[in-house]
N, C-alpha and C positions, 0 to 999 in steps of 0.2 A: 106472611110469616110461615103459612102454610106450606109451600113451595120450595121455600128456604129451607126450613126442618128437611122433608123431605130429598132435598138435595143434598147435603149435609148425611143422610142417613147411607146415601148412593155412596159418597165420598167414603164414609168409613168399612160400607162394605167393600168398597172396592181396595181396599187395602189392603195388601201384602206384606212378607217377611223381604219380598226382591224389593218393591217400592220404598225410594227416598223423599219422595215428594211431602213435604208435610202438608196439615191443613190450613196453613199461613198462606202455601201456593199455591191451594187448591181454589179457597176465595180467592184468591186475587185472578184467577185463570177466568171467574163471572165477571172482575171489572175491570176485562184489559180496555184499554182507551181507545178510540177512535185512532187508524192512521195517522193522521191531519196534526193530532198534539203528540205524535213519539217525538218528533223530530221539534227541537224547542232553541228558542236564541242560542241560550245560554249552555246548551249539546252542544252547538255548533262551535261556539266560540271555543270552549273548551276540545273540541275535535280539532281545530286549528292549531291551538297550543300543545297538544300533546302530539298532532302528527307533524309539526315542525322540530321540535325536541327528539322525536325519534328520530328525523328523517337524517337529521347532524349526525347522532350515534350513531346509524346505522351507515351514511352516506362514510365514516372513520372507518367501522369494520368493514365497507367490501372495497377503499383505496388503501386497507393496510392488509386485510388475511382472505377479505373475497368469504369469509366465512359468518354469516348470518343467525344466528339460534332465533327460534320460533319464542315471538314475544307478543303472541295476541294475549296471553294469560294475563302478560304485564299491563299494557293498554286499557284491558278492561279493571286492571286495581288501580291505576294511575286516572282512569275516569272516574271511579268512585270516590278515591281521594278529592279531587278535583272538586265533583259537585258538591260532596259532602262538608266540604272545606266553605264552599261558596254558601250554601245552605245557610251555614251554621254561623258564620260574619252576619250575613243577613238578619238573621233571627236577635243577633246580639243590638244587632241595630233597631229594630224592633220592626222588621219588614219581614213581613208573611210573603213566606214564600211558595209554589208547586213542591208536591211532595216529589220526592225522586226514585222513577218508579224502575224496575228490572229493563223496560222495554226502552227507559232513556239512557240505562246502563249501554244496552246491546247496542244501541244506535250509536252513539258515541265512539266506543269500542271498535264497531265496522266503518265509522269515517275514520277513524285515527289513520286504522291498520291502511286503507283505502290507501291514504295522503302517503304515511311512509313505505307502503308496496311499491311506488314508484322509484324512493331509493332504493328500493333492494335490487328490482328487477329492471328497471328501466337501461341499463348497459352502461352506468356511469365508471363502473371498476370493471367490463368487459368490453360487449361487442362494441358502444357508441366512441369508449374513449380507442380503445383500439386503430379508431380511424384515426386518431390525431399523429400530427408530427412526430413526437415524440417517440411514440410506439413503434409507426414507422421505419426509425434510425434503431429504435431496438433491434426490431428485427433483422436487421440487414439490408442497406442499402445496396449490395452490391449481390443480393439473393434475385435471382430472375422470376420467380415469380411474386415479388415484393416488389410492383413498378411504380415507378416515377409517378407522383399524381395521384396517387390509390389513397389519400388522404384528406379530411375535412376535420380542421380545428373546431373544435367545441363553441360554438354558441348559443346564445341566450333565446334567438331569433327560432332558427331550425332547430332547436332542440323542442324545446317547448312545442312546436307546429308537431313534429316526428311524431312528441309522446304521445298527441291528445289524438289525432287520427290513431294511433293502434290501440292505446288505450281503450277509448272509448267503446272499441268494435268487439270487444272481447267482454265487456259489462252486458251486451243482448246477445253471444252466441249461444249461450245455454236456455236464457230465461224458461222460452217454451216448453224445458224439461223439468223443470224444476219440480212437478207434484209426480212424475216417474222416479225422480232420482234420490227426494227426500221420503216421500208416503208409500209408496208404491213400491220400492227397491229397498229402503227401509237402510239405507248405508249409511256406515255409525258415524264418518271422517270425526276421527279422534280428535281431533285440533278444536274443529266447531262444537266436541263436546263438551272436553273440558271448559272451556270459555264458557258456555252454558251453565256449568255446572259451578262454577266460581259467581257468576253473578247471580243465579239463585240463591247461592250461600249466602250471597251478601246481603240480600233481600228477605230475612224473615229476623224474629227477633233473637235470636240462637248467633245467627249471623252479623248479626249488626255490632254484636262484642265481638266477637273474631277476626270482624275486619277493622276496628279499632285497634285492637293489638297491631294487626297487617299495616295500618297507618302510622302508628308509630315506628314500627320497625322501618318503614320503608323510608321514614322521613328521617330518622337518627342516621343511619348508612347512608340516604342520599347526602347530605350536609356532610358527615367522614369525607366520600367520596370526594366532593366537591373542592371542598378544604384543601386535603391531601394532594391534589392535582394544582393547585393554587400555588400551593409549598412546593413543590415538584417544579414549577414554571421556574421558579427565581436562580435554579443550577443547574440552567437548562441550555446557556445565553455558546454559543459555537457549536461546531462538530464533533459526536461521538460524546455528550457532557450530561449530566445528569443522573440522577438512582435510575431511570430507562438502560442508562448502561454499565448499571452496576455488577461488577466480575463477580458473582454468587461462585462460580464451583474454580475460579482460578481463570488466570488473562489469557492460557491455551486454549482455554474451553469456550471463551467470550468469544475469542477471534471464531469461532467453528458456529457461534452464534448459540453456545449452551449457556443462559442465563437468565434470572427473574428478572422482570425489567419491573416489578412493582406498577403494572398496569392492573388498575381497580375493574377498570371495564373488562379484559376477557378475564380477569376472576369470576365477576358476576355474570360473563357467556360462561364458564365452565361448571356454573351451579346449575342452569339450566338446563346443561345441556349433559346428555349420561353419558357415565363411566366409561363406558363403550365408543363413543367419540373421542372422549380426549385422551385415552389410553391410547387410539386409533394414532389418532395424532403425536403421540410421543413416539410410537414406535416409528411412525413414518420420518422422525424427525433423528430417533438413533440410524436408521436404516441407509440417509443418507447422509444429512450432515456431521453425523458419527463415523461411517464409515465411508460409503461410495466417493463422497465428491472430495473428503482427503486423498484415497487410494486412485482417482481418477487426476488430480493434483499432479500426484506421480506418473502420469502416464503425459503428460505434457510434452511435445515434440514427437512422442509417438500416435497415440492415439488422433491428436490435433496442432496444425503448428503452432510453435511454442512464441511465433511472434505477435499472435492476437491474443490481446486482451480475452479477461475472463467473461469480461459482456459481451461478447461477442457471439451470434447464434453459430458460427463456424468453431467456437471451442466449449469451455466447460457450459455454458450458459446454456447452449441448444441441448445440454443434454439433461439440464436442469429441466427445462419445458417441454422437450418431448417425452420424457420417460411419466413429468406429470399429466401431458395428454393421455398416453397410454393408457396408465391406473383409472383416469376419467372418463374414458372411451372405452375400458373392457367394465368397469362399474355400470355406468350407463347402460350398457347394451344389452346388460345383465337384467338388470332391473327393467330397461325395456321391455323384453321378451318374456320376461316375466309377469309383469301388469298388465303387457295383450294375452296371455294365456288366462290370467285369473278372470279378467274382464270377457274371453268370449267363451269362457267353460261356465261362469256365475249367469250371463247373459243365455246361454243354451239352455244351461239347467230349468233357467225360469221358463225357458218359453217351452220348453217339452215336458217339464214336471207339474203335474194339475197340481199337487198340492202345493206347491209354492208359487203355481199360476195364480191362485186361485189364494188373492191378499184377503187378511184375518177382515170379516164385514165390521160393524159398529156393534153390532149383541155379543162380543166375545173380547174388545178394543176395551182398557180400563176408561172409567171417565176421563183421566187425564189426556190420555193420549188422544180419543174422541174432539176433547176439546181443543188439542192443539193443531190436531189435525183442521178441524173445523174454522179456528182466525188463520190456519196458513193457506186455508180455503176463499175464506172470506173475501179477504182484499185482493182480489186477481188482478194480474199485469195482462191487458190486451194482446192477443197475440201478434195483430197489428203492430202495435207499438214498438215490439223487439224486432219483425220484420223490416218495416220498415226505418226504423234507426240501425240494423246491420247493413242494410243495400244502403243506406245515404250515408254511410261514414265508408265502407267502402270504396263507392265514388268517388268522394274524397280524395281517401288515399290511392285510389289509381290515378287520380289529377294534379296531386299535392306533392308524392315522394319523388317519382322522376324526375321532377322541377328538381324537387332538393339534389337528387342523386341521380346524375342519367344516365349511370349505370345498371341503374335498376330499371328494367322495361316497362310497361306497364302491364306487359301478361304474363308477367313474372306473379304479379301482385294479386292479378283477375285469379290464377292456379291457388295461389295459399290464400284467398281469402274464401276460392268453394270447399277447398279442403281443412281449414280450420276449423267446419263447425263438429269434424266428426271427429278430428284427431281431440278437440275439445272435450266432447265426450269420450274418449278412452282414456284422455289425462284423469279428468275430473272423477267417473269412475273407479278409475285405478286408488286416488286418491281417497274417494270414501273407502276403500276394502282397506288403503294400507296406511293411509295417512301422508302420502311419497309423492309429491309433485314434480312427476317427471317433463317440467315444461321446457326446461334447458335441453335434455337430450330431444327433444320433436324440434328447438330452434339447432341444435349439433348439424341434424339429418338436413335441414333444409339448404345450413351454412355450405357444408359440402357439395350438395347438386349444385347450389345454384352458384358456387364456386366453379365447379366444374362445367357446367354452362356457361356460364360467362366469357371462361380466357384469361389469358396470360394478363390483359391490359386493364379489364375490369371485373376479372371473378374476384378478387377481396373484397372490393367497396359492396359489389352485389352479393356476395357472400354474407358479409356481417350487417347489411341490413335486413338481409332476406330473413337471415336468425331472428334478428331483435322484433319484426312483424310477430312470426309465428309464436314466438316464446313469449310475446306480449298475449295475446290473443289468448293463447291454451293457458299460461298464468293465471292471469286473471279472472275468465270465466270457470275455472277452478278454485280460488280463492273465494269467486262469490256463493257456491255451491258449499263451501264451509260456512260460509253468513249466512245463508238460506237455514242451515242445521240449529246452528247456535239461535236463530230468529224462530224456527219452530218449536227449538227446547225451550224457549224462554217468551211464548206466546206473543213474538213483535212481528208488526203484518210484512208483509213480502215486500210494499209499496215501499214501507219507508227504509226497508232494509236498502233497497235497489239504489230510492233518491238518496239515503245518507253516503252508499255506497259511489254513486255518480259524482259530490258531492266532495268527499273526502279523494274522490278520481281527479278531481279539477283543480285541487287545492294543490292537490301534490306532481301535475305537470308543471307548476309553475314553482313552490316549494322548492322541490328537487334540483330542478336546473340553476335554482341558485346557488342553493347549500352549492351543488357540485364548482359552482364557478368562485363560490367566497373560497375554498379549499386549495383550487387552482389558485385565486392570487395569492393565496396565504402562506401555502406549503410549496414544497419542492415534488412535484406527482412524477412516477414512474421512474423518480432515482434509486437503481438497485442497491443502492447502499443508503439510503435514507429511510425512514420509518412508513411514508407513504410510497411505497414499489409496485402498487396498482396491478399483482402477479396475474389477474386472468385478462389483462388487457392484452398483455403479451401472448399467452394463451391463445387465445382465440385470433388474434392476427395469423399465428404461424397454422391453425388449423386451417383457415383459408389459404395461407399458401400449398399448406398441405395437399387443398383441394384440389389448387391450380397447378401445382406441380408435380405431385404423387412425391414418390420414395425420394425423391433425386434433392429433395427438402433435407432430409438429414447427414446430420456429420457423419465420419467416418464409424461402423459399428452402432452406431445408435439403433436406425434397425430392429437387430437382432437384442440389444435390451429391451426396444418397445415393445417385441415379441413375446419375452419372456413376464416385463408387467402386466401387458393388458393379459397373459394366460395365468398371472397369478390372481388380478383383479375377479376373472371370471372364475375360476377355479375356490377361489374365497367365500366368494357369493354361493357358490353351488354348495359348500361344506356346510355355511351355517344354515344352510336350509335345509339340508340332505343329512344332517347330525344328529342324536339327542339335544335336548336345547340346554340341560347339562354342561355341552358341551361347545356348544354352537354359541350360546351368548358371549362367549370369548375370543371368537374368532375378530380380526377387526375388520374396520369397515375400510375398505382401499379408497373410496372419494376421501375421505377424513384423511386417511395417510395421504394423500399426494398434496394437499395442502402446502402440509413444511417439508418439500422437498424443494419447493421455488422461494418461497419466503426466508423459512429458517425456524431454528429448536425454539428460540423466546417463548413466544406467545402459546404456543403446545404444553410447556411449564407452566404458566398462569393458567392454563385452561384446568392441568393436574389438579393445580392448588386450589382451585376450586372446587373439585371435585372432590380432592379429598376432607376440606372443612365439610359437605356435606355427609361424606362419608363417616365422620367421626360425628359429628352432629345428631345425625339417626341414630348412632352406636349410643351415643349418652341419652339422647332423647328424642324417641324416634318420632312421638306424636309431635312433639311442639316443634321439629325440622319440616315434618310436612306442610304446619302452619304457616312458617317464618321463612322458610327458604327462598319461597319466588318472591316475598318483602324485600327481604333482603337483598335478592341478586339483583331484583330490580333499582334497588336505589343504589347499590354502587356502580350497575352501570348506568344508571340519570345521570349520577353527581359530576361522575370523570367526564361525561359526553357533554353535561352543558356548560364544563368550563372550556370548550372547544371554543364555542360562539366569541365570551369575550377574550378568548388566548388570539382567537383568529384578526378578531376584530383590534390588538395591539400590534398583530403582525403587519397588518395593512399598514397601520400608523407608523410604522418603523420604530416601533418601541420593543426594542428585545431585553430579555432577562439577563439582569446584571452578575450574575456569577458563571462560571462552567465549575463544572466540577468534574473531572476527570480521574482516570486512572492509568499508573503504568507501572513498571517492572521497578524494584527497589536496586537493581545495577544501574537503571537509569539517572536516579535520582541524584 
């Protein structure tokens, strides 16, 4: 008891007016548990369930908008629900259950994200589908660097093999750093904090009401959600039918693609996601489907012949996707050049300035932080073990992709998999200073050489796998370097951070590739006029041709617009950072703009309207909006996403929705 007191006495001196930690955390920081019990059946099971549920939602947004909102906040309230929910049946039953502790929070949370990172990133709405047929005929069959052959339809077989070889390799490229880049480097990656900082919340007795309210609200929207999307199915049954295509601002403005389609899900992406994005987004979406691509309409026989089709990359189409590479490619490059300047001026700093050489020792570290330091100490990863699991998956894939793609050489792969472990580190870096996971643009840079290397006959195929390697790799080991943070704010050891991570890695090479294949049977993929238009698949095939052919890729005058994007893209960038911030937080974000330049207005209005319910939300009540808002968005995007499953699973069955409901002009009538 002596000890205790004593320790206890530490704790409240060590308190501060900056410190949120309460004494609920500070106990519990003496009884973290053994690695060996974070990780529990009933985590797992539950990391199953919630990273299949996502991986559908998510696997919908990047074959409809390619556009993702950062959902680990959600994950880890949706685990809390979950266990809590399970708990509490239990108990009614009269079975004593494990208490449920912050560190089975985190674990959970990092298999989820784990299982559904694979939909986000794994190239199902870019580089992988890209290869398919379909995309193919998109781009032009009769484009010379678009050859005969340069394609691999989707399966179940080589997909799954592809993922789990890059996957896996990118889970040990960082490990060895991890007590530099968390303790030692002390970088905040905002993403891994919040997540932290939410499941602390949940975890003391302050919190345990709080997140009750959060359960309710999340549960009341997700069931709306659901419902509404149910109701939505039944006037859905033909082409163009449904409140999806209901004419909000008039049938002029629908044809131009300006209208609320009453999609619950990017309402709740546009709660998530700030003002600054989906403002970004509408202006990109006045800019052209407002103006450009009517006033380009009009240049039809001039600018392009007027005998091809609008889908066609030789007319309006090519200049839909090259103007949005442009804004992509001068954004990127932007933000490139920018995370290596932060990353080797914070990196110099440290190594020539003693006093930030020279990290705060334990006589000056609050207790807390001593002790978090000390369990992300505890449980070390071999450094053996990350060695030798990045050379044997390596092998691997020098053994394994050629087979798949013999396009791709094998010292294609031998090149990006020595230089992955450092471009790793400059993502991952970049990523704790800014929060910005630049892993797309490092797979951009690789698509292009190795496009360009390749040739006329196989720089595509070797292009857009070469990408999906490197941007799997820097991804991931980037994403684990946010777990590693969220696992040290929340005292859960390294071990099981890694296994649950490995874990929820495995679940979702095989998850993924499903979901993606039930979508294919179900829907109509890369129809530019259907709901699923798959826009970065296209994308990135024509950047590969881009690679393989240079300029000689674009239509007439395109060019010279590409020119003028990517120098408003970079020139954007440079203001809002070169601005007062005054003035600067208004500036928009050009990747967000070039979104609805290929897609269309729709889904940029739903993003609005979400943004503005938050907006007004704060205004009436600004405390109880920061409560309720990620509740909220998160259960109307559950509800609408998991009536996917069984809408998809009546599609199979050839059972369509008995009504359309339609609109047209009352002269028609």
């Amino acid at each position: 008891m002596g000890n205790s007191s004593t320790e206890l006495q530490e704790i409240e001196a060590a308190e501060t007016i900056d410190q949120v930690k309460t004494r609920d955390e500070a106990e519990d920081v003496k009884r973290v548990a053994p690695w060996t019990t974070q990780i529990t059946f009933r985590g797992v099971i539950a990391s199953i369930v919630i990273g299949i549920m996502y991986s559908v939602i998510v696997m919908k947004l990047n074959l409809t908008t390619g556009l993702v909102p950062n959902l680990n906040v959600s994950a880890a309230l949706i685990a809390f629900v979950f266990i809590k929910t399970w708990t509490t049946l239990l108990g009614k039953a009269g079975i004593v259950s494990t208490p449920f502790t912050r560190q089975e929070n985190t674990v959970i949370q990092t298999c989820a994200v784990a299982c559904y990172s694979i939909a986000v990133g794994g190239g199902f709405g870019s580089y992988l589908f890209a290869l398919s047929r379909k995309t193919y005929e998109q781009a032009g069959m009769d484009t010379e660097g678009n050859a005969p052959g340069s394609t691999k339809e989707p399966g179940i077989g080589w997909i799954i093999g592809f993922l789990s070889v890059s996957s896996f390799v990118g889970l040990l490229a960082l490990v060895p750093l991890r007590k530099i880049m968390i303790i030692d480097y002390k970088l905040t990656y905002p993403s891994g904090t919040a997540t932290a900082v939410l499941i602390n919340g949940f975890h003391t007795p302050k919190g345990d009401k709080t997140a009750k309210k959060q359960v309710v609200g999340f549960m009341k929207y997700f069931s709306f959600s659901f419902l509404w999307a149910l109701f939505q199915w039944f006037y859905s049954g033909g082409g163009n039918c449904g409140f999806s295509q209901f004419p909000t601002f008039g049938l002029k403005a629908w044809k131009d693609s300006f209208y609320f389609d009453f999609s619950l899900t990017y309402i709740g992406a546009g709660m998530i996601c700030s003002h600054l994005v989906n403002l970004s987004l509408l202006l990109g979406a006045v800019l052209s489907w407002g103006i450009m691509w009517p006033l380009m309409k009009g240049l039809k026989g001039e600018w392009y012949p007027g005998s091809l089709p609008d889908s066609s990359m030789k007319s309006l189409n090519g200049y839909k996707v090259f103007v949005s590479i442009a804004l992509i490619l001068g954004d990127g490059l932007y933000h490139f050049l920018k995370i290596l300047y932060f990353t080797g001026s914070s990196i110099y700093t440290k190594a020539t300035n003693k006093k930030l050489k020279t990290f705060p020792d334990d006589s000056v570290q609050s207790l807390d932080d001593h002790r978090r330091n000390e369990v992300f100490l505890r449980d070390g990863i071999p450094l053996w073990v990350a060695i030798t699991g990045y050379i044997f998956f390596s092998i691997v894939s020098v053994i394994v992709i050629p087979i798949m793609f013999p396009e791709v050489k094998w010292y294609y792969i031998v090149v990006s998999y020595t230089l992955a472990p450092s471009l790793s580190f400059c993502n991952a870096y970049g990523a704790g200073l800014t929060d910005m996971n630049m892993a797309y643009n490092y797979g951009k840079v690789a698509l292009f050489v190795l496009a360009a290397m390749a040739g006329k006959n196989e720089g595509v195929v070797a292009g857009l796998v070469g990408c999906g390697l490197i941007k799997s790799i820097v991804s991931i080991s980037s994403d684990l370097m946010h777990d590693f943070k969220t696992g040290h704010l929340t005292l859960t050891s390294p071990r099981s951070m890694l296994l649950s991570q490995a874990i929820g890695t495995g679940i979702g090479c095989i998850v993924s590739p499903l979901t993606f294949l039930m979508f294919d049977k179900a829907f109509d993929l890369a129809n530019p006029d259907g709901e699923y238009k798959v826009p970065y698949a296209i994308i990135y095939r024509n950047m590969a041709i881009l690679g393989v052919e240079g300029f000689s890729a674009l239509p007439q005058h395109c060019l010279l617009l590409c020119y003028g994007f990517f120098g408003l893209a970079m020139v954007a960038n440079l203001l809002r950072d070169l601005t007062p911030e005054k003035v600067g937080k208004w500036i928009p974000l050009p990747m967000a703009m070039a979104v609805p330049f290929l897609i269309g207005a729709y889904f940029a209005i739903d993003m609005c309207v979400g943004s503005l319910i938050v907006f007004v939300w704060h205004y009436l009540n600004h405390e109880k909006a920061g409560l309720m808002v990620p509740a909220v968005a998160s259960g109307l995007i559950c509800g609408e996403g998991l009536w996917i499953l069984p809408s998809s699973v009546l599609a199979l069955a050839k059972v369509h929705p008995p009504i359309c409901m339609s609109f047209f002009s009352s002269s028609k009538s």
